[in-house]
C-alpha positions in Angstrom: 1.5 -24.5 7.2 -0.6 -21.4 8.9 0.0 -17.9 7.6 0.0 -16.9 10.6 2.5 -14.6 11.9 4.5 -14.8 8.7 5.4 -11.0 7.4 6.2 -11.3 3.6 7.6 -8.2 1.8 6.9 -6.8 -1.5 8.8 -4.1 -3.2 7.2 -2.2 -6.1 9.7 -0.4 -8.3 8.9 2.1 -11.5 5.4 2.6 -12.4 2.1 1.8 -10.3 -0.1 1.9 -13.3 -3.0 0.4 -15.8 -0.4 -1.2 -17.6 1.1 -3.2 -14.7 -2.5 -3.3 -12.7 -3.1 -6.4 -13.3 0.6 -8.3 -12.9 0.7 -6.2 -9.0 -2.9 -7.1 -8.6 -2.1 -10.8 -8.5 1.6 -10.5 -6.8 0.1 -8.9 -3.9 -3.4 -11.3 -3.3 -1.5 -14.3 -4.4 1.5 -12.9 -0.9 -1.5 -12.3 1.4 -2.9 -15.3 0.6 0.6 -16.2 2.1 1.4 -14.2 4.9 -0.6 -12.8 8.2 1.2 -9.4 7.7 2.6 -7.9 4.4 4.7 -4.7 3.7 4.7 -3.4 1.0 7.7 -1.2 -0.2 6.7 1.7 -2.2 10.0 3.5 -2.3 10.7 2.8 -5.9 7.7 3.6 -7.5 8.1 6.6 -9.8 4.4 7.3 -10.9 0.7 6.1 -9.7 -2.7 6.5 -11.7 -5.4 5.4 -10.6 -5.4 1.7 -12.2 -2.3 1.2 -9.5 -4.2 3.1 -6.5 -7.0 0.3 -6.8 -4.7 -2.2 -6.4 -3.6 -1.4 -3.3 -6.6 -0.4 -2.2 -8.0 -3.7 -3.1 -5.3 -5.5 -1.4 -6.2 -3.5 1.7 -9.7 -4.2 1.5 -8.7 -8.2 1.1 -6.5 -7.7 3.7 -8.8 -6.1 6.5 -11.7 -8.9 5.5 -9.4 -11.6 5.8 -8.5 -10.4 9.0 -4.1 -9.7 7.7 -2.5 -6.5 8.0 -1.2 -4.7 4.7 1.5 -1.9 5.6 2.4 0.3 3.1 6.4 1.7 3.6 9.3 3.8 2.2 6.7 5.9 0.5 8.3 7.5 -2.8 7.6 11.0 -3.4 5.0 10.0 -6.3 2.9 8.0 -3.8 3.0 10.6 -1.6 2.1 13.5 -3.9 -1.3 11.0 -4.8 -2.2 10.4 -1.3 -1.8 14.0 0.5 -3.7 15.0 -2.9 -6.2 12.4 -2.3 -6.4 12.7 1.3 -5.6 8.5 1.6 -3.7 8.8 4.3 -6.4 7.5 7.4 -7.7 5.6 4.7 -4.4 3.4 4.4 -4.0 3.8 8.2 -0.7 5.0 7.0 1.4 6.4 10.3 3.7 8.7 8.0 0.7 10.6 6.1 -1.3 10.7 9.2 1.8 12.5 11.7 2.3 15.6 9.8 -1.2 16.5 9.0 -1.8 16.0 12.3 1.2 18.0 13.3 0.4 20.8 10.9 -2.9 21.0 12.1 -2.1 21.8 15.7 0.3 24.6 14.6 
């Protein structure tokens, strides 16, 4: 069976950290080794250092050359606080960083 235009979904709950790195790391190459598309669900997650950053930025990175999409959605407030700090945003190609720093900077 082709991957594509399967969407799988992943939702990450508590901590996005060195401890769990390596569990998430494998969970999300092993489901876009799966799917065409993947979301993510970040909603849950309660703190991210920067063990968990790198794995999603890896899986973006695997995405893109394997020609998948990765979306990252329902942002918590911790994942937000480390990407508007980290300016990650157009990085990601993440819609709901990119809008209001957009939107701030035409006002």
């Amino acid at each position: 069976m082709s991957a594509a235009g399967q969407t799988g979904k992943v939702a990450i709950d508590g901590e996005l950290n060195i401890y769990r790195a390596g569990d998430l790391k494998t969970l999300l190459q092993g489901e876009l080794q799966r799917c065409a598309t993947l979301e993510v669900d970040l909603a849950g997650v309660t703190e991210v250092d920067s063990a968990g950053l790198q794995v999603l930025m890896l899986a973006k990175q695997t995405a893109r050359a394997e020609h998948r999409e990765l979306r990252l959605v329902g942002h918590s407030p911790a994942v937000l606080e480390v990407f508007e700090l980290l300016d990650l945003g157009a990085w990601f190609g993440d819609a709901l960083l990119i809008a209001p720093r957009a939107a701030a900077g035409r006002a």
